[in-house]
mmCIF entry with sequence, helices, sheets and N, C-alpha, C, O atoms, coordinates in Angstrom:
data_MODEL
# 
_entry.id   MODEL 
# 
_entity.id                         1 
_entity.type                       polymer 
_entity.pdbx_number_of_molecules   1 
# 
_entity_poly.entity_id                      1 
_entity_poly.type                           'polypeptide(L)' 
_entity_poly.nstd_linkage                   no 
_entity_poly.nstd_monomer                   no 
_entity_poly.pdbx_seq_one_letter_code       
;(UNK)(UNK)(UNK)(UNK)(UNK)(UNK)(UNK)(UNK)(UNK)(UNK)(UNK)(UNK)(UNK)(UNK)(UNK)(UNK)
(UNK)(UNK)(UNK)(UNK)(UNK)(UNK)(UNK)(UNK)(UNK)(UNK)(UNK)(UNK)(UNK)(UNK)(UNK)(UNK)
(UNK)(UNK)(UNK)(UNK)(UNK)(UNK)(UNK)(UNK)(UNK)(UNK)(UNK)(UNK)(UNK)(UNK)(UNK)(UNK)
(UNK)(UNK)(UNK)(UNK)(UNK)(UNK)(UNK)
;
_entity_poly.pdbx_seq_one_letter_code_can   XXXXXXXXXXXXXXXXXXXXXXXXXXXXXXXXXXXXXXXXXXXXXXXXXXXXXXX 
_entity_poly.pdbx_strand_id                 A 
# 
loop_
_entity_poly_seq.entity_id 
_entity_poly_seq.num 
_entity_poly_seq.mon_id 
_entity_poly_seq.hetero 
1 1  UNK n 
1 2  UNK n 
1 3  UNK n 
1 4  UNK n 
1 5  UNK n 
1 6  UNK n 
1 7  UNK n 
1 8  UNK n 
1 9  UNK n 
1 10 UNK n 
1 11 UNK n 
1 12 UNK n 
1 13 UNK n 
1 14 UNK n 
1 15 UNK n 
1 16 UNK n 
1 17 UNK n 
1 18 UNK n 
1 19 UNK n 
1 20 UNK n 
1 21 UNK n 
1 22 UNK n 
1 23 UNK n 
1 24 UNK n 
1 25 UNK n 
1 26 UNK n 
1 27 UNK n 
1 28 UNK n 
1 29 UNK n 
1 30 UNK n 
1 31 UNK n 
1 32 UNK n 
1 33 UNK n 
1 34 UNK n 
1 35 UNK n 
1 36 UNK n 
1 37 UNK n 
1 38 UNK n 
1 39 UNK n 
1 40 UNK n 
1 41 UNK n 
1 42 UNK n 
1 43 UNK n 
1 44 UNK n 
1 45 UNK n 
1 46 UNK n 
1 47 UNK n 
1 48 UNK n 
1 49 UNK n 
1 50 UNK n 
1 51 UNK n 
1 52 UNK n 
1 53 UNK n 
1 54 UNK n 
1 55 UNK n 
# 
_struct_asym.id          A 
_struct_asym.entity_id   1 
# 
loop_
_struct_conf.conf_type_id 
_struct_conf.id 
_struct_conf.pdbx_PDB_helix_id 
_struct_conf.beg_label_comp_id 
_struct_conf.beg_label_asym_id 
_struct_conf.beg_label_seq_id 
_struct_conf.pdbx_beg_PDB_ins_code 
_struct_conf.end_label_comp_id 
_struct_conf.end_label_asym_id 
_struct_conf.end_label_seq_id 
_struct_conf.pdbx_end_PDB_ins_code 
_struct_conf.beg_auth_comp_id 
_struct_conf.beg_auth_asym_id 
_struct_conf.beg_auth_seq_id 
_struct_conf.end_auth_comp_id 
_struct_conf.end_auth_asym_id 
_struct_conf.end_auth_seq_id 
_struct_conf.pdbx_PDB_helix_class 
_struct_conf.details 
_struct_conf.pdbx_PDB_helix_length 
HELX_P HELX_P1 AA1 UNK A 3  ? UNK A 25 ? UNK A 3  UNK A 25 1 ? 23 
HELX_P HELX_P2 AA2 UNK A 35 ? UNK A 47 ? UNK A 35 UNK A 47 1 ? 13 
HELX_P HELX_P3 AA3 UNK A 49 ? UNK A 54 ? UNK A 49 UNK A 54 1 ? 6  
# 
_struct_conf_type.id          HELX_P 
_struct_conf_type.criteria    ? 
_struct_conf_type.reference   ? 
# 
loop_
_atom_site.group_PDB 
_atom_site.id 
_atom_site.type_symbol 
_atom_site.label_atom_id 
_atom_site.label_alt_id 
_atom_site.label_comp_id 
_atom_site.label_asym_id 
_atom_site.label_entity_id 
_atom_site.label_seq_id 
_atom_site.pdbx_PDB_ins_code 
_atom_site.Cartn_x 
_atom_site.Cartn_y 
_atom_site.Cartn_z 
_atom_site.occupancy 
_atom_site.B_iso_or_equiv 
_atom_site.pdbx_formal_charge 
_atom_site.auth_seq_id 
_atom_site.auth_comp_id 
_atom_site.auth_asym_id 
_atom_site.auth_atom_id 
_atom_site.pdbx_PDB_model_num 
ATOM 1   N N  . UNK A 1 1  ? -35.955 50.619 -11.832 1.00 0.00 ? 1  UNK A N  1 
ATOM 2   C CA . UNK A 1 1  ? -36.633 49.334 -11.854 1.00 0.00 ? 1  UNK A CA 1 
ATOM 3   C C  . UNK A 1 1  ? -38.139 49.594 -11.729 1.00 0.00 ? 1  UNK A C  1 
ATOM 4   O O  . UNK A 1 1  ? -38.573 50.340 -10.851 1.00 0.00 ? 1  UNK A O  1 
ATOM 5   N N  . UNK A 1 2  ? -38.999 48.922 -12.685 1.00 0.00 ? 2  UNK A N  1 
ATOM 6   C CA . UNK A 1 2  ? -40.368 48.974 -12.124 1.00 0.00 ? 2  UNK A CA 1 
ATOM 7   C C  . UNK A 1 2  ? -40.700 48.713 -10.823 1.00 0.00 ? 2  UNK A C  1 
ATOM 8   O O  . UNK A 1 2  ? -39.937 48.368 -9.921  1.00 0.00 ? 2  UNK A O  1 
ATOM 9   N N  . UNK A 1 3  ? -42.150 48.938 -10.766 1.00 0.00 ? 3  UNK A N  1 
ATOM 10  C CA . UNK A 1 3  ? -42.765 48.731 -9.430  1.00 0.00 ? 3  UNK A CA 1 
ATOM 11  C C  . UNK A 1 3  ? -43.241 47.204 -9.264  1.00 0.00 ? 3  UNK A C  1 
ATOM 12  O O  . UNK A 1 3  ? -43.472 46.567 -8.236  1.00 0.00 ? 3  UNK A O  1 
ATOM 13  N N  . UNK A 1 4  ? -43.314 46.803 -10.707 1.00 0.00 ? 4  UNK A N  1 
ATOM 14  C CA . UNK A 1 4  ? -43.784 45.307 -10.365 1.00 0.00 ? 4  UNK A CA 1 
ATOM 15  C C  . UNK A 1 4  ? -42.495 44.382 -9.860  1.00 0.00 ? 4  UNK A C  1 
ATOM 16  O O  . UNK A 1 4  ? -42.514 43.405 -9.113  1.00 0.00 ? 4  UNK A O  1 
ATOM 17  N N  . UNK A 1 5  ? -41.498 44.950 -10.448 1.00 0.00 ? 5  UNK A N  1 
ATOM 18  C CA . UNK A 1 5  ? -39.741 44.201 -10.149 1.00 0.00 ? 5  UNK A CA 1 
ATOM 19  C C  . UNK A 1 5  ? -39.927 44.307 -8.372  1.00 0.00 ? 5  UNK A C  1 
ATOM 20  O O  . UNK A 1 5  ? -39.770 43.392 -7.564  1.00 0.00 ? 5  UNK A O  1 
ATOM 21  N N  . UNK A 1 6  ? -40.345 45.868 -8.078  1.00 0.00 ? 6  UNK A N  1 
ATOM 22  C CA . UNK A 1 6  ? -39.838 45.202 -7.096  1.00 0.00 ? 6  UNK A CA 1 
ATOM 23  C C  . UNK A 1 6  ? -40.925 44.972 -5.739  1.00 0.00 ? 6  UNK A C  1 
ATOM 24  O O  . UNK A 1 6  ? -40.646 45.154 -4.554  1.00 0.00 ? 6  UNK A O  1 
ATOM 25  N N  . UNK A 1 7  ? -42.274 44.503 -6.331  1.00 0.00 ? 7  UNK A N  1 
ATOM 26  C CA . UNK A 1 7  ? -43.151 43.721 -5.968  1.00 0.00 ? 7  UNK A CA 1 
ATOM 27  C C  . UNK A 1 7  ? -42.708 42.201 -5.688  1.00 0.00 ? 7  UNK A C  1 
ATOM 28  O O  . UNK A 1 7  ? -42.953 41.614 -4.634  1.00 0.00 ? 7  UNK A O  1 
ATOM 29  N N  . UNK A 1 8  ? -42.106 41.716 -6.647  1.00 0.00 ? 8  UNK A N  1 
ATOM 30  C CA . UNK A 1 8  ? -41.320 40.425 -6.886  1.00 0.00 ? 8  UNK A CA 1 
ATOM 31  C C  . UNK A 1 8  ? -40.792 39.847 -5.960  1.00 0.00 ? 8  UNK A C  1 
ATOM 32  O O  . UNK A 1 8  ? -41.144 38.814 -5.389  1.00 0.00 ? 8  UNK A O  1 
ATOM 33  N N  . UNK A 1 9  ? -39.550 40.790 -5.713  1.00 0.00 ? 9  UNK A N  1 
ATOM 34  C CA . UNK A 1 9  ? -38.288 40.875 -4.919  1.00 0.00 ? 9  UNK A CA 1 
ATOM 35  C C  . UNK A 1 9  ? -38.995 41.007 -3.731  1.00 0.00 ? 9  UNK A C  1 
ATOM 36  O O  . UNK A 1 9  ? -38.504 40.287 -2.860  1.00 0.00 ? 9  UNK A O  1 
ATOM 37  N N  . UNK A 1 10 ? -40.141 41.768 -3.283  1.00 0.00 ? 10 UNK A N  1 
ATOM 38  C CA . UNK A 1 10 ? -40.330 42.251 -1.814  1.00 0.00 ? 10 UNK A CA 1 
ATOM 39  C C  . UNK A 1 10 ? -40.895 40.456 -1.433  1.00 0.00 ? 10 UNK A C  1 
ATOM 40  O O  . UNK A 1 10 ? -40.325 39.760 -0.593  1.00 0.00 ? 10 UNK A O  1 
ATOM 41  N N  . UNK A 1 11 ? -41.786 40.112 -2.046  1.00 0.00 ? 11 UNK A N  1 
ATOM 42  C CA . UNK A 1 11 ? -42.548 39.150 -2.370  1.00 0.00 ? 11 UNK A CA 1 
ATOM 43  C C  . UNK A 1 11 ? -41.794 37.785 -2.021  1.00 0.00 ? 11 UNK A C  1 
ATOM 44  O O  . UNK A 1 11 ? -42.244 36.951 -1.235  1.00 0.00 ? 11 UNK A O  1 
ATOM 45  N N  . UNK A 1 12 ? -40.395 37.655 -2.819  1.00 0.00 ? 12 UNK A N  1 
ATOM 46  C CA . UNK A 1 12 ? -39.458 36.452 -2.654  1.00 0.00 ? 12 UNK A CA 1 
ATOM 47  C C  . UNK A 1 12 ? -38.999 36.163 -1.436  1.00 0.00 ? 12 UNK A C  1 
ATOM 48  O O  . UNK A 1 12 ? -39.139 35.129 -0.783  1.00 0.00 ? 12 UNK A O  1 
ATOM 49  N N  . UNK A 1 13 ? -38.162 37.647 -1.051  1.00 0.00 ? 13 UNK A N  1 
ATOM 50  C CA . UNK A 1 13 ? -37.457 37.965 0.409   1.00 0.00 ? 13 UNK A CA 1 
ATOM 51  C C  . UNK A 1 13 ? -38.480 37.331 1.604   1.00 0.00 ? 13 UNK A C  1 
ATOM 52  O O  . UNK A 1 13 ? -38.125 36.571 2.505   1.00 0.00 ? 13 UNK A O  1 
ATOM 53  N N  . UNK A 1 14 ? -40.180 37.977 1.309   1.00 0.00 ? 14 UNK A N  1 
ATOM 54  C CA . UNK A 1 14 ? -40.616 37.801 2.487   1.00 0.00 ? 14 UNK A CA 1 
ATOM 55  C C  . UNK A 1 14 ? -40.875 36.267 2.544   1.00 0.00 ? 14 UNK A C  1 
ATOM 56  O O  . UNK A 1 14 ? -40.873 35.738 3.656   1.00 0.00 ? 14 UNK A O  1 
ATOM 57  N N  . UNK A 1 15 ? -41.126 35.416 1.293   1.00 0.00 ? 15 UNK A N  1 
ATOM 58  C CA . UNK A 1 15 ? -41.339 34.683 1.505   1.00 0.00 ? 15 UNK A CA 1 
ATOM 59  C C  . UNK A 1 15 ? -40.186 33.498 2.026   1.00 0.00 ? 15 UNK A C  1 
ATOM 60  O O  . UNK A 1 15 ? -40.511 32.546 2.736   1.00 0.00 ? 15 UNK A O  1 
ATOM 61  N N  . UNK A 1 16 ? -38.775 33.745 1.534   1.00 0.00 ? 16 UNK A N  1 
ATOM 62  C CA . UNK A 1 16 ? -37.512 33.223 2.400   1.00 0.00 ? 16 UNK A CA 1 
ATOM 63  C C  . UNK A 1 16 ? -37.406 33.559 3.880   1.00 0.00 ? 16 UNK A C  1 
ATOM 64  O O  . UNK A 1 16 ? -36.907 32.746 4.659   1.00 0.00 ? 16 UNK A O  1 
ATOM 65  N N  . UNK A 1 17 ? -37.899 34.826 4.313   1.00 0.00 ? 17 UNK A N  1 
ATOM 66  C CA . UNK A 1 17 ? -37.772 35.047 5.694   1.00 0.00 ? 17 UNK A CA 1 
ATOM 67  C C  . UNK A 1 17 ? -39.045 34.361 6.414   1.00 0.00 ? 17 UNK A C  1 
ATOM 68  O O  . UNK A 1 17 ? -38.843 33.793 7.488   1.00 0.00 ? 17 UNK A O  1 
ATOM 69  N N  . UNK A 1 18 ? -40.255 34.386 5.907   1.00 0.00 ? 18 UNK A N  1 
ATOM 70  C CA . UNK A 1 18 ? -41.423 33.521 6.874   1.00 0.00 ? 18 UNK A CA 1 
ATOM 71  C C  . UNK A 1 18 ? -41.057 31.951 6.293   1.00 0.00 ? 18 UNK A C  1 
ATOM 72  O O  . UNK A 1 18 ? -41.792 31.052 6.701   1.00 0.00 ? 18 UNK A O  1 
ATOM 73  N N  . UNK A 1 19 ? -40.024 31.613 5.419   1.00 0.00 ? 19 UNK A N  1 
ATOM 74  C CA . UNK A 1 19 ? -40.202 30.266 5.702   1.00 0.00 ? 19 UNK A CA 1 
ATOM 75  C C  . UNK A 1 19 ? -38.839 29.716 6.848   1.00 0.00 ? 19 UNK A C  1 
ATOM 76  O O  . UNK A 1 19 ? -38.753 28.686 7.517   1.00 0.00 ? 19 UNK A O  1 
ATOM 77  N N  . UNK A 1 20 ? -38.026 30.726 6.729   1.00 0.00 ? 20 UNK A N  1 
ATOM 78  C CA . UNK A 1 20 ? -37.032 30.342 7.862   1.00 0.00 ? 20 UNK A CA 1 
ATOM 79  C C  . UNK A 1 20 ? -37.383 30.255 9.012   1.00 0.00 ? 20 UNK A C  1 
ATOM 80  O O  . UNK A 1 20 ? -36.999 29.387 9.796   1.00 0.00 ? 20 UNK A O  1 
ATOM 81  N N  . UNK A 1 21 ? -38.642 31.706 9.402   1.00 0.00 ? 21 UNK A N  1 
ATOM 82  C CA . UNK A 1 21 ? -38.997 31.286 10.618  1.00 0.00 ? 21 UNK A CA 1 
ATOM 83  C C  . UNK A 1 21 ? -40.245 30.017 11.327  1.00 0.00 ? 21 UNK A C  1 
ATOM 84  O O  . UNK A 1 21 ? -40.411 29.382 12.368  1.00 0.00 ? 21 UNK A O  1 
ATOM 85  N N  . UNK A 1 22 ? -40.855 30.184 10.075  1.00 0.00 ? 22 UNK A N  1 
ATOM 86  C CA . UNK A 1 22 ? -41.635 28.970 10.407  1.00 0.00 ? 22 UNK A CA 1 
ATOM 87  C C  . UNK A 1 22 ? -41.005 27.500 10.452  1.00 0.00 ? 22 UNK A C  1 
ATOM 88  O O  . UNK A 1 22 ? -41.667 26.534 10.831  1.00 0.00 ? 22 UNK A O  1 
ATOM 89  N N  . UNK A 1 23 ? -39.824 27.419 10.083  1.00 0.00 ? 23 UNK A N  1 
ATOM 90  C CA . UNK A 1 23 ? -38.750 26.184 9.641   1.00 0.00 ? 23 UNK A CA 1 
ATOM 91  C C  . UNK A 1 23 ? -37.702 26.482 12.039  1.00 0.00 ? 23 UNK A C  1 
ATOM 92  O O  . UNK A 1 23 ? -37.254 25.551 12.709  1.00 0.00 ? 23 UNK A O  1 
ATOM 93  N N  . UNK A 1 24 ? -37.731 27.756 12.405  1.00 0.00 ? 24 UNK A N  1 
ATOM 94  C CA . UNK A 1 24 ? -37.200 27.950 13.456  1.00 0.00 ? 24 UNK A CA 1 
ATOM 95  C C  . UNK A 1 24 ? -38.601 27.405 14.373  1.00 0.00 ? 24 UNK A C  1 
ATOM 96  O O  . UNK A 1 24 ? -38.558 26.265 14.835  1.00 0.00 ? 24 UNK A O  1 
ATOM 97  N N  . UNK A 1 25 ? -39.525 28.053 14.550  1.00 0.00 ? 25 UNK A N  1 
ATOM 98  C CA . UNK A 1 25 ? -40.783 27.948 15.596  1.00 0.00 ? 25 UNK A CA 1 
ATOM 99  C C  . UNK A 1 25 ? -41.245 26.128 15.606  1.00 0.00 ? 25 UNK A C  1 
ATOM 100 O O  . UNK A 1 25 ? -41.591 25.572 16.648  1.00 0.00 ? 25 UNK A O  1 
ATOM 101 N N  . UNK A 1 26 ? -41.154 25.340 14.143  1.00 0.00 ? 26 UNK A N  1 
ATOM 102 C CA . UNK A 1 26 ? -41.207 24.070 14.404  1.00 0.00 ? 26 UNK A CA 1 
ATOM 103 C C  . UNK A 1 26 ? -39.990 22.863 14.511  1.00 0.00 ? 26 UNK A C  1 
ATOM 104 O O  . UNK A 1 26 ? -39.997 21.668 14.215  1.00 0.00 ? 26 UNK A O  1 
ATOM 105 N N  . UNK A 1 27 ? -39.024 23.699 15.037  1.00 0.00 ? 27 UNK A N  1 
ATOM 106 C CA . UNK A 1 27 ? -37.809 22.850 14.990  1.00 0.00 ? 27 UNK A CA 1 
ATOM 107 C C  . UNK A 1 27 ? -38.286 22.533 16.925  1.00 0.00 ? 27 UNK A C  1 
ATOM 108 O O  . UNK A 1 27 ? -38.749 23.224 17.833  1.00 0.00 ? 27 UNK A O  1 
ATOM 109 N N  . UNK A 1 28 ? -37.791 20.974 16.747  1.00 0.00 ? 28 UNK A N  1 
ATOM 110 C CA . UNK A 1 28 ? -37.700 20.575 18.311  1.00 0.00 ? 28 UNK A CA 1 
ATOM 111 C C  . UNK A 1 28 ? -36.920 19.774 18.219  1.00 0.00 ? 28 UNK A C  1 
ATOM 112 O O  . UNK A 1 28 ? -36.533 19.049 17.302  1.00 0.00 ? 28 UNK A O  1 
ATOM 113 N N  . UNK A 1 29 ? -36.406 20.050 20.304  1.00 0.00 ? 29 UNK A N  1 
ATOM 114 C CA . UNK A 1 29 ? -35.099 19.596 20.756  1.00 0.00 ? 29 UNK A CA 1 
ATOM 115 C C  . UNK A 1 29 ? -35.612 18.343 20.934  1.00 0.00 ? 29 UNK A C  1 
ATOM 116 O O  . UNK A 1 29 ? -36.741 18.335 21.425  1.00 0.00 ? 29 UNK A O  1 
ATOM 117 N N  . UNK A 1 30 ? -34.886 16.763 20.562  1.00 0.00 ? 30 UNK A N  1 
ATOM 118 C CA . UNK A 1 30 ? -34.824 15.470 20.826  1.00 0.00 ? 30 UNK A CA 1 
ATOM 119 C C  . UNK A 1 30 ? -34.463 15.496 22.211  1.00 0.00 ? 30 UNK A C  1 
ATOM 120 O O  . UNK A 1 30 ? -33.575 15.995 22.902  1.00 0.00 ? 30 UNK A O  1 
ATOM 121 N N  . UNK A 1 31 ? -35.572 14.707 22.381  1.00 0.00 ? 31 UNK A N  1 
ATOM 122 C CA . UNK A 1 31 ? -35.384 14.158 24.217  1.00 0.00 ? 31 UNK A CA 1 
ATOM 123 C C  . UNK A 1 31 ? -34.641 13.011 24.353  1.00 0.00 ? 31 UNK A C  1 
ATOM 124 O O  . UNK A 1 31 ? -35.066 11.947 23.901  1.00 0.00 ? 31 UNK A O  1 
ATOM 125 N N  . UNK A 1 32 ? -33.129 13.126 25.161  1.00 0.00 ? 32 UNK A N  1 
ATOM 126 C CA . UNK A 1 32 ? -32.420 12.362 24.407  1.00 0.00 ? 32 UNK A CA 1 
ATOM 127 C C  . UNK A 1 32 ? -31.951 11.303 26.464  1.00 0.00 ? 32 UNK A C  1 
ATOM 128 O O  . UNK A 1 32 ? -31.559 12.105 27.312  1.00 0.00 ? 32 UNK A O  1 
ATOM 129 N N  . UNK A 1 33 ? -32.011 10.311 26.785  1.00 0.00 ? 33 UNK A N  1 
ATOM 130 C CA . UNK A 1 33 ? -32.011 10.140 27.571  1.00 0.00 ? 33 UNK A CA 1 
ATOM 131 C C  . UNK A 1 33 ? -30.544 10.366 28.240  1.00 0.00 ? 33 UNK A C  1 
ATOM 132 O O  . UNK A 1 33 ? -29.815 10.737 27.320  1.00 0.00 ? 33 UNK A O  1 
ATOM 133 N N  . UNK A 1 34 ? -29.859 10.305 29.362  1.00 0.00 ? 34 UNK A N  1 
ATOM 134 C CA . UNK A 1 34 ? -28.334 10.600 29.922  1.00 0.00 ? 34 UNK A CA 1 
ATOM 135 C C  . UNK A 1 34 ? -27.381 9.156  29.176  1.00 0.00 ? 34 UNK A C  1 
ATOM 136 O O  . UNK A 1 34 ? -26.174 9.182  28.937  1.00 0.00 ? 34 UNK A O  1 
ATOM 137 N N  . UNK A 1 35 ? -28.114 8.235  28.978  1.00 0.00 ? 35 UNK A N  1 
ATOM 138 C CA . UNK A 1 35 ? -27.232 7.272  28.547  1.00 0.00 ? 35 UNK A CA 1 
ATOM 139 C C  . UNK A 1 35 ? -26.709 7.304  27.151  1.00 0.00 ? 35 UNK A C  1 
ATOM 140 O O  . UNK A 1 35 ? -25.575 6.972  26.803  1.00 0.00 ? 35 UNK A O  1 
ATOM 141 N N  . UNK A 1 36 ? -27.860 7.830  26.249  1.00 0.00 ? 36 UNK A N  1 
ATOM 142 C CA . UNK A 1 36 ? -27.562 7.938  24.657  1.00 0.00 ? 36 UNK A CA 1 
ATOM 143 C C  . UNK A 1 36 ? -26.857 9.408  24.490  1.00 0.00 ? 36 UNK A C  1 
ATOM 144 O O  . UNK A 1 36 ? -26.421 9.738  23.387  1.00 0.00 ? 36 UNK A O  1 
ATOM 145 N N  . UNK A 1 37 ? -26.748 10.386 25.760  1.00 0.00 ? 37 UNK A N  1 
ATOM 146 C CA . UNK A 1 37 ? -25.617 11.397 25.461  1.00 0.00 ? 37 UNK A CA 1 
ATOM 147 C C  . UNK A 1 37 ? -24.146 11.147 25.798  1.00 0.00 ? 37 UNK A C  1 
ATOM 148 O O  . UNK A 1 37 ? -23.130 11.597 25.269  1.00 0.00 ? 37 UNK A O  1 
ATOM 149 N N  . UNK A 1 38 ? -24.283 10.449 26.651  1.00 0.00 ? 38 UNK A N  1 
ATOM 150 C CA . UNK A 1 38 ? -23.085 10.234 26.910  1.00 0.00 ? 38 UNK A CA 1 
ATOM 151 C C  . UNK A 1 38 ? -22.193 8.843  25.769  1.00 0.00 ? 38 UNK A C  1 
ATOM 152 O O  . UNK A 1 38 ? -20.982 8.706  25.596  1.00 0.00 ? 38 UNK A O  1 
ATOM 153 N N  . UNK A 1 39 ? -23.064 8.212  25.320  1.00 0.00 ? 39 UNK A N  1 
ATOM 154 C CA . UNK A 1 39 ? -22.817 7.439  24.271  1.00 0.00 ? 39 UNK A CA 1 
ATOM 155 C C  . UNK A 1 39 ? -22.504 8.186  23.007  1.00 0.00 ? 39 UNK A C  1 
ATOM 156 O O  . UNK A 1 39 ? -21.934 7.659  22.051  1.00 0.00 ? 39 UNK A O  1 
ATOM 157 N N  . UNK A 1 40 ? -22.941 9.564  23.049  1.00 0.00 ? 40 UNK A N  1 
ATOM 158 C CA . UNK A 1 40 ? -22.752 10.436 21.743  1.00 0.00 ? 40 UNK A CA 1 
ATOM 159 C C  . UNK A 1 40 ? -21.312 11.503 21.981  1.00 0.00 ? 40 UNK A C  1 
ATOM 160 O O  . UNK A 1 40 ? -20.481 11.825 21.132  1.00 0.00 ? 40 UNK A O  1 
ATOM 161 N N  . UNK A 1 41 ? -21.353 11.751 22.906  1.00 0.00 ? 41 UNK A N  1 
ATOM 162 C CA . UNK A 1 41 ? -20.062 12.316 23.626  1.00 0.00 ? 41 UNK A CA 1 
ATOM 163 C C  . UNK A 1 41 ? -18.948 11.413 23.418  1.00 0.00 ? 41 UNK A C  1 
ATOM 164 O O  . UNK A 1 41 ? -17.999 11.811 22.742  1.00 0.00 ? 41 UNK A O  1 
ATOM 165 N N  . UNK A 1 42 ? -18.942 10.125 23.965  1.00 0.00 ? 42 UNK A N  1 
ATOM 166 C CA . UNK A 1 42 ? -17.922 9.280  23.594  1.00 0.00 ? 42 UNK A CA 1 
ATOM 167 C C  . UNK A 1 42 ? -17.536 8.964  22.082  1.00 0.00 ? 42 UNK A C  1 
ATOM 168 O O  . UNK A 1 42 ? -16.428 8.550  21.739  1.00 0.00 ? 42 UNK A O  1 
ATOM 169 N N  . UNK A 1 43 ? -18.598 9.214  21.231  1.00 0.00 ? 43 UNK A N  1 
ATOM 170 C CA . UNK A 1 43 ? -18.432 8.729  19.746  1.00 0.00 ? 43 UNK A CA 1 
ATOM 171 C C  . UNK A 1 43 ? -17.702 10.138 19.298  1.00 0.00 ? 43 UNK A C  1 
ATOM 172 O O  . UNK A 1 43 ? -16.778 10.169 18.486  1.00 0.00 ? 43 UNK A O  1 
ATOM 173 N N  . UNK A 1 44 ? -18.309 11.412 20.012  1.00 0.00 ? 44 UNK A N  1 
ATOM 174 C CA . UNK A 1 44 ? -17.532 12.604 19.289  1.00 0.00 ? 44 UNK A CA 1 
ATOM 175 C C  . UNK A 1 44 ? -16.171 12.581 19.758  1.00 0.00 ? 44 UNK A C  1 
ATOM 176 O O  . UNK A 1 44 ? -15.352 13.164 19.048  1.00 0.00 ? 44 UNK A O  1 
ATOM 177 N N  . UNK A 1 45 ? -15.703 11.941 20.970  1.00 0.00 ? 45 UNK A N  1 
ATOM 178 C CA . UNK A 1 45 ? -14.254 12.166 21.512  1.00 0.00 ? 45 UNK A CA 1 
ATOM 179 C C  . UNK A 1 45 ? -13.405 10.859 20.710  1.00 0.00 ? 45 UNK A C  1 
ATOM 180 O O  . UNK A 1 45 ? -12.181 10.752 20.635  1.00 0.00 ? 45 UNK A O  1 
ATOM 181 N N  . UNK A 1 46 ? -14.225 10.107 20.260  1.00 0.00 ? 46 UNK A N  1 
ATOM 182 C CA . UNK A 1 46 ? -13.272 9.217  19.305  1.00 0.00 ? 46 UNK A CA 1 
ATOM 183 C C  . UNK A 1 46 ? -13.284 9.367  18.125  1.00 0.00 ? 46 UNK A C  1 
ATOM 184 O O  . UNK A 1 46 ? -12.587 8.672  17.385  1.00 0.00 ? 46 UNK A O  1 
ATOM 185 N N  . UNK A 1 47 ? -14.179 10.427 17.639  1.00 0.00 ? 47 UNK A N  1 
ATOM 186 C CA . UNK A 1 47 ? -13.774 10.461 15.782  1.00 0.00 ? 47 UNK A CA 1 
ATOM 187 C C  . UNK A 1 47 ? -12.832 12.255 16.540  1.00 0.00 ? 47 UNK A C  1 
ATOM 188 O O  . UNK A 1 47 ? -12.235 12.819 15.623  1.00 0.00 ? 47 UNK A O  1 
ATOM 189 N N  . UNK A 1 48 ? -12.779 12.579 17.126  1.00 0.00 ? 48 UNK A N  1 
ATOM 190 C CA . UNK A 1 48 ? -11.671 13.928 16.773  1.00 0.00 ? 48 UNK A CA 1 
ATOM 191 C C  . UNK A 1 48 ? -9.926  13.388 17.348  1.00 0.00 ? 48 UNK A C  1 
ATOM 192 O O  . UNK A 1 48 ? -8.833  13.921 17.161  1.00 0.00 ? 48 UNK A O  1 
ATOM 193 N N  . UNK A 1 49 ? -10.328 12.083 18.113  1.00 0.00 ? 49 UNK A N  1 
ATOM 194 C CA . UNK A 1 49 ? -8.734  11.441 18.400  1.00 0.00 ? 49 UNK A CA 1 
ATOM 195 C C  . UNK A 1 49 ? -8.365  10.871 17.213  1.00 0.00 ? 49 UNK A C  1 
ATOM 196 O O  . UNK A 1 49 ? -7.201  10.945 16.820  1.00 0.00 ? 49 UNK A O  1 
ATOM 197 N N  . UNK A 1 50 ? -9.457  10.155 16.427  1.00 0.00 ? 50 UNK A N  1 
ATOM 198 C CA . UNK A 1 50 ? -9.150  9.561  15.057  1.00 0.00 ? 50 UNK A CA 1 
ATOM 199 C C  . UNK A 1 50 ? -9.008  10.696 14.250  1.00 0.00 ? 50 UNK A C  1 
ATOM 200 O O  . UNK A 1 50 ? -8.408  10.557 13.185  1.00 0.00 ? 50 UNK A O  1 
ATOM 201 N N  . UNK A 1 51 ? -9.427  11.738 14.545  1.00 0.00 ? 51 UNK A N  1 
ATOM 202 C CA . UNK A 1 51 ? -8.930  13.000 12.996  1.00 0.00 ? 51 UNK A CA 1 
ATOM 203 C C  . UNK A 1 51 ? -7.780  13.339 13.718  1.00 0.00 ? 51 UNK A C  1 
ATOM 204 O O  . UNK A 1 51 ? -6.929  13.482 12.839  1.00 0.00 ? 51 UNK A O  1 
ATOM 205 N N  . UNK A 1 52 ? -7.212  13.569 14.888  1.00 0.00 ? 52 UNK A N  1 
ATOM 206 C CA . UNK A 1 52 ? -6.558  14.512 15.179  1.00 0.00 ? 52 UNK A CA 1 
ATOM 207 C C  . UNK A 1 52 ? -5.223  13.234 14.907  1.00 0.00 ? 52 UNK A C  1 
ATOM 208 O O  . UNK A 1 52 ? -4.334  13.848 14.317  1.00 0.00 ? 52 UNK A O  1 
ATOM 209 N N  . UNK A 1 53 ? -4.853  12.017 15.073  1.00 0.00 ? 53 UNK A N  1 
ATOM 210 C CA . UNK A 1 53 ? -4.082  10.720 14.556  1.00 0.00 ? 53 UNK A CA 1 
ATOM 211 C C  . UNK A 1 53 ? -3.704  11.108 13.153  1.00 0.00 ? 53 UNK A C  1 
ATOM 212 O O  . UNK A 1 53 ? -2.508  11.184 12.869  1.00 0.00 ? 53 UNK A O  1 
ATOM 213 N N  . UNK A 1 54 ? -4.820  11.413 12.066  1.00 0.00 ? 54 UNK A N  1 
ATOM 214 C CA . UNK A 1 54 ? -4.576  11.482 11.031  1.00 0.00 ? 54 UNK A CA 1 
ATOM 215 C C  . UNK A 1 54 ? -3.763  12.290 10.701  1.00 0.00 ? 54 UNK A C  1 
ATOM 216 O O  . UNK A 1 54 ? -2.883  11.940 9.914   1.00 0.00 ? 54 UNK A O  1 
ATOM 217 N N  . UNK A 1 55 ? -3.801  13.547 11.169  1.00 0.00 ? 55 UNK A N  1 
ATOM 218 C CA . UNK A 1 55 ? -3.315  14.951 10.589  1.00 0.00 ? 55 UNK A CA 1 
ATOM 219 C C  . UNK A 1 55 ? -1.370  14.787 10.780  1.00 0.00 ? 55 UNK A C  1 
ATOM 220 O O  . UNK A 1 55 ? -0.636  15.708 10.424  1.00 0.00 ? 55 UNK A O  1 
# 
């Protein structure tokens, strides 16, 4: 393979790996108060009683 091929390739890769991490360093956790988790907890324990009904 040429040297420019794999200029390319070095080029693509790095640029998939600095955008994953720059996509990781600006990811943030939702401040989520005790009432709207536990409201989300209850919604996950009723859609897996409703899948687990189905099956």
């Amino acid at each position: 393979m040429p040297w420019y091929a794999w200029l390319i390739l070095i080029l693509a890769l790095g640029s998939i790996v600095g955008g994953l991490m720059m996509l990781r360093d600006t990811a943030k956790k939702l401040p989520l108060t005790e009432e709207q988790l536990k409201r989300i907890h209850e919604r996950n324990a009723e859609m897996d009683a409703k899948e687990a009904k189905e099956r």
